[in-house]
C-alpha positions in Angstrom: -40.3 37.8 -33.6 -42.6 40.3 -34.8 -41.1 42.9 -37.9 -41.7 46.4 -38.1 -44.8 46.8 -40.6 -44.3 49.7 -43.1 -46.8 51.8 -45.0 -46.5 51.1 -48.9 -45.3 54.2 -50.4 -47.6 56.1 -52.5 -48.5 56.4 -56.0 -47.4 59.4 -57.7 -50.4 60.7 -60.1 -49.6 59.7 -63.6 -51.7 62.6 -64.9 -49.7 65.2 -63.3 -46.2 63.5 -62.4 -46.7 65.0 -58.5 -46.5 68.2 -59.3 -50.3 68.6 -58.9 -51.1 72.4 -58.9 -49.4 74.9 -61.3 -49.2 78.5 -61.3 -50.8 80.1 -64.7 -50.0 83.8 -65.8 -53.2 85.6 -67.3 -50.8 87.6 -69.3 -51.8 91.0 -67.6 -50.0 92.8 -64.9 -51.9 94.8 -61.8 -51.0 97.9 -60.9 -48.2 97.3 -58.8 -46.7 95.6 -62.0 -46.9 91.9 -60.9 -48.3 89.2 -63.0 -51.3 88.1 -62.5 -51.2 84.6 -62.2 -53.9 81.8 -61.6 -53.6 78.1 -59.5 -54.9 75.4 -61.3 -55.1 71.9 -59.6 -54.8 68.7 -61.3 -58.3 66.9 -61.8 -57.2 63.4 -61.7 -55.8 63.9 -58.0 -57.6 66.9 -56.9 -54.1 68.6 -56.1 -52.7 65.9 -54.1 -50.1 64.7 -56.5 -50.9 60.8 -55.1 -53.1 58.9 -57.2 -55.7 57.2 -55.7 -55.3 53.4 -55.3 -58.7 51.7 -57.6 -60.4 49.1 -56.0 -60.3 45.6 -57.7 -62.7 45.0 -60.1 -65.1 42.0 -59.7 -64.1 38.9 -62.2 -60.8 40.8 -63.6 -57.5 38.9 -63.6 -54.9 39.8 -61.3 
């Protein structure tokens, strides 16, 4: 009997807590009045929110 195989669930980043790009205000306002604001992606996932999974490292302990 074969079982259904499943795909392990993904990290969340632990830099960034999955919420990997945030909107930044600039503090000034155009000139239709609306905020200027800025997207900044987190650097540890590159905006993914999903850390990447590091390989083993040759002769450390599991």
């Amino acid at each position: 009997m074969t079982h259904p195989t499943t795909t392990p669930t993904p990290r969340i980043c632990p830099n960034c807590d999955g919420f990997a790009t945030a909107a930044i205000t600039t503090g000034g306002r155009d000139r239709h009045g609306h905020l200027r604001t800025i997207t900044v992606d987190c650097r540890a996932c590159n905006g993914t929110g999903i850390a990447r999974r590091s390989p083993a490292r040759e002769g450390a302990r599991a």
